[in-house]
N, C-alpha and C positions, 0 to 999 in steps of 0.2 A: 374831427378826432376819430380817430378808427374804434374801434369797435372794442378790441382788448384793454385798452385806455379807457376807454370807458368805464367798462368794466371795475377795472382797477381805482380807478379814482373814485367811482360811487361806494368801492368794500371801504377803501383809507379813509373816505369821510365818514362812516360808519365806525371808525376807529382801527380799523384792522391794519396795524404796523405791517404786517409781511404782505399787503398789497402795494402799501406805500413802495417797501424793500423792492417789489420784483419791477414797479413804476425806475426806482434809481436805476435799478440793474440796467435797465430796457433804457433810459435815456442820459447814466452817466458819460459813457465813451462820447455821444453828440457834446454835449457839453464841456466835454472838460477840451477835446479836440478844438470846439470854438474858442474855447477860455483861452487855450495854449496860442492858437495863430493870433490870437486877438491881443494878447498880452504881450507875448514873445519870453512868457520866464514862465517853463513849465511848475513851479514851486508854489509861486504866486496862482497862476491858475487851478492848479489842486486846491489849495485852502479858499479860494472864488469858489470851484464847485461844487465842495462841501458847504460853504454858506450860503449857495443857491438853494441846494435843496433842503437845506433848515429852515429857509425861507419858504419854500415852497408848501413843505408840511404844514407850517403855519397859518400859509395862504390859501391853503386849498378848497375851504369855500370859499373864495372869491374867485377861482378859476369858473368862466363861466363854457367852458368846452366850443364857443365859436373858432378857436382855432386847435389849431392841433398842441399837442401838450408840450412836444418837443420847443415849436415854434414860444409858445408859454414861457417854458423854464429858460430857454436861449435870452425871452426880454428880461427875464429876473437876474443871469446871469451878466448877460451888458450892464444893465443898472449900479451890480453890485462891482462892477470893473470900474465902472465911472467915478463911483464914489472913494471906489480904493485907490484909484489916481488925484482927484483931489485932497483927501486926505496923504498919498503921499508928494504932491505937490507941495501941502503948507509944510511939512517933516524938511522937503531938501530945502524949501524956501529959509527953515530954522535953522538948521546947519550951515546953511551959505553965510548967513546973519552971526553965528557962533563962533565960526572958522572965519571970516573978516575982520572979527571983533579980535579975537583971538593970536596969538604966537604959533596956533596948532598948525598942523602941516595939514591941506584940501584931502577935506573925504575921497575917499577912493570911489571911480564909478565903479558902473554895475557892468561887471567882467561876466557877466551871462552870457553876453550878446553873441557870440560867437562865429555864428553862421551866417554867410551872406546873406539869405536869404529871409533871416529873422532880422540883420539890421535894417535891410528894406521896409521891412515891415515896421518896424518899429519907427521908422521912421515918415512913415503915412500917420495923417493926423486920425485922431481915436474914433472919430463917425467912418472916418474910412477904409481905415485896419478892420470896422467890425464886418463892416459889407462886405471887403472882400475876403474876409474870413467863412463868414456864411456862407456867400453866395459860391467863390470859385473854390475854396478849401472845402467846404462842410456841405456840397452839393445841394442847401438851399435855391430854392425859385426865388427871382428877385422878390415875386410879393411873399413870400413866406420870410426874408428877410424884414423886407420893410413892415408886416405887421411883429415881428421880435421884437426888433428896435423900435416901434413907435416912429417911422419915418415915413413919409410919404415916399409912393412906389417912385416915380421922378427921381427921386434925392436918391435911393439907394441906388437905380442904374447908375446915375454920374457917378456915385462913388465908386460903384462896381467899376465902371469904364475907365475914369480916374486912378483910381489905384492900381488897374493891372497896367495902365499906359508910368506909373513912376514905377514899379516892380520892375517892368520888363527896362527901363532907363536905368537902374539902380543896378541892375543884375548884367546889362552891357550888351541887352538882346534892344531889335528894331521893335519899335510897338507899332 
């Protein structure tokens, strides 16, 4: 953890809100940039990395400063991506169950997707959207990714290698 970070994080444990404030300032754009490639729906990722960092305030003694705080808030911020796909997993699982039952005409998908480049993405599985969100979008080190995500360093290169080998097939370049 560098040094201003530090800093910063011994005053917010001490209580001091406006250390917390200059910590978000200093590592919302990282996050929310991950949120976004990771997600592929910038809306979704904004309201992710406002609940990261209410999570984080919360958590911040248990931050034990072995890694850097960026890397920290990036694994609070996957977590909370994870969980928001399984919770909307059982949501469309309910609506598929309501609309089969039902006369209703099929929920509309998510007309977000827009850009090539985000349905590729979107279409890499969630361990591997995150690595290569980190590691080639968010100029993460692979170990800096695999200590976010709690993955071992191995697993994040394959994903790293893996996802820019279906990126680059998706998007109609040679990998």
């Amino acid at each position: 953890m560098n040094e201003a970070d530090a800093e910063l994080v011994a005053a917010a444990r001490r209580g001091e809100k406006s250390a917390f404030a200059r910590l978000m300032k200093a590592h919302q754009q990282g996050v929310r940039g991950f949120l976004r490639r990771a997600c592929g729906n910038a809306d979704e990722a904004d309201d992710l990395a406002q609940e990261t960092f209410l999570s984080a305030w919360e958590r911040l003694a248990q931050f034990r400063g072995e890694s850097s705080l960026r890397s920290w808030l990036c694994g609070i911020a996957y977590k909370k991506m994870l969980a928001s796909r399984r919770s909307s997993s059982r949501a469309k699982a309910r609506d598929h169950a309501y609309f089969a039952e039902s006369d209703q005409v099929a929920a509309p998908g998510d007309l977000s997707m827009n850009v090539p480049l985000q349905k590729a993405m979107a279409a890499l599985p969630v361990d591997q959207r995150a690595c290569v969100a980190l590691c080639l979008a968010g100029g993460y080190s692979h170990a800096e990714a695999a200590e976010a995500l709690a993955m071992p360093l191995g697993t994040v290169k394959s994903h790293v290698n893996r996802g820019r080998e279906r990126l680059l097939a998706a998007l109609g370049e040679c990998p």
